[in-house]
C-alpha angles and dihedrals in degrees: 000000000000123000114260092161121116097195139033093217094158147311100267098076099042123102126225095251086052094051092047092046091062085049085056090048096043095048085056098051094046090059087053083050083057093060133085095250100050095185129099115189096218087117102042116144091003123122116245110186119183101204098186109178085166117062117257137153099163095048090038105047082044089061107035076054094057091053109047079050091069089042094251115148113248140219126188103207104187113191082211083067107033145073094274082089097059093058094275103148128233090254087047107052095038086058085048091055094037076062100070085053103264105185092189125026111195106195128189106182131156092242123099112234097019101129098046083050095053084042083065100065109017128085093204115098108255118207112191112232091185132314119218102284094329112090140330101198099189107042090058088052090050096049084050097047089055093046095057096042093058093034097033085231148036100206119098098015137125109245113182120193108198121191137023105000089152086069104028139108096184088060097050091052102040082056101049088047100041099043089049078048098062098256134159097226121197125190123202131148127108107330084237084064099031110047120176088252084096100064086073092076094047116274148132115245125190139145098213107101085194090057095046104054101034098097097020127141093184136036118196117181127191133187136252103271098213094159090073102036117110093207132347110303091194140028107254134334087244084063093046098044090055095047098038119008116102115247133179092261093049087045095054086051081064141085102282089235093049106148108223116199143170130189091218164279087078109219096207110211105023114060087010144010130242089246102052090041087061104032126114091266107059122095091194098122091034083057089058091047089047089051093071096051101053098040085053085054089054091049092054112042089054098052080062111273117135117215141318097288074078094055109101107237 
């Protein structure tokens, strides 16, 4: 199937085919990122900006990188820094950008639905870098990416989530990608951060870490989101560390080719420890490799390009 999207606003609305088409494209571009002359010219002379209204270095560099991979021209626009905090509103701020002739506008904000609201009156192309507690695209495509490129597929295995799904992005979107893709998802994490609400869009919940990761393939952790947490949704860390986090005892009760992954930044100790983190086991760095790819690939399907047949080898 070839791309025919403008903008990446999120993982819901995608199809199977779409998703997998951004794998295809990503695998092709890694293998550009393994040669001597790491730059493609698929971007050149087009506009790049990275509006972050959230703070971010890891999603942003990434980004910035992926760019300056395909040749575009780049601007770093930081809220801390603008006019947004002079009163300028969002809408604003993005046509006063569209004005210098941005081709692709990459937003992170705290509210949820920003970046489908700034899809509805700009011609430039919006990629959502994460929108409040809604979704985060490309980090699920990435985590995917990496998971069938370890595994050679994504259908038929058991994918755990462990930690805060009520707050976070990353969770909405690995659902929505792993379960089009044919994945078993299990929930598990406090019952203040893992409601059965979840349940609705397919998935296993449970609260028993020893239930959820028995017969687990894959391991995703994620941390405590407290900075959108309206009050305190546990008793302490140290609580949560002893009845969640992964450990090394907990580790040697698993598959031995359990896959162990984590979005970052990476809280040792709590949701899991430094040995496990750097064990053989764990794809966290791998994750990080795989971002740029596939957020080369998104770059580049919706500045038009159409799949990875596109991609110069």
């Amino acid at each position: 199937m070839s791309w025919n999207r403008k903008h990446l606003l999120d993982i819901e609305s995608l199809s199977a085919a779409e998703i997998t088409t951004i794998l295809d494209t990503a695998r092709a571009f890694k293998a550009v990122g393994e040669r001597a002359i790491k730059k493609v010219p698929a971007l050149r002379g087009k506009t790049v900006i990275n509006l972050f209204i959230e703070p971010s270095t890891r999603t942003r560099i990434s980004f910035e990188l992926a760019a300056q991979r395909l040749t575009a021209d780049v601007i770093n626009f930081s809220a801390e820094a603008s006019s947004l905090k002079k009163g300028e509103t969002l809408k604003d701020t993005a046509r006063n950008l569209e004005a210098l002739n941005a081709d692709i506008i990459i937003i992170r904000h705290s509210a949820t639905g920003a970046p489908h609201f700034l899809s509805r009156f700009l011609n430039a192309s919006v990629i959502n870098a994460g929108d409040g507690a809604h979704e985060h695209p490309t980090q699920a495509l990435l985590d995917v990416f990496t998971i069938r490129e370890k595994r050679g597929r994504i259908a038929g295995l058991n994918v755990t989530i462990l930690g805060d799904i009520l707050y976070s992005r990353v969770a909405r979107s690995n659902i929505w990608a792993l379960l089009k893709l044919g994945a078993n998802v299990t929930l598990c994490g406090p019952s203040t951060l893992v409601p059965r609400v979840f349940e609705q869009m397919g998935c296993r919940v449970t609260h028993n870490l020893q239930d959820a990761i028995a017969s687990a393939d894959i391991i995703n952790l994620l941390r405590i989101q407290h900075e959108r947490q309206r009050k305190s949704m546990f008793p302490s860390l140290g609580e949560y560390s002893s009845l969640f986090g992964l450990n090394r005892a907990r580790l040697a009760r698993l598959k031995p080719d359990v896959l162990i992954m984590h979005p970052g930044p990476i809280n040792r100790g709590v949701e899991i420890d430094s040995d496990v983190a750097d064990c053989a086991q764990s794809v966290i760095l791998e994750q990080v490799t795989n971002g740029l790819a596939v957020r080369m690939a998104v770059l580049f399907l919706v500045n038009g390009g159409k799949g990875p047949q596109e991609v110069a080898g």
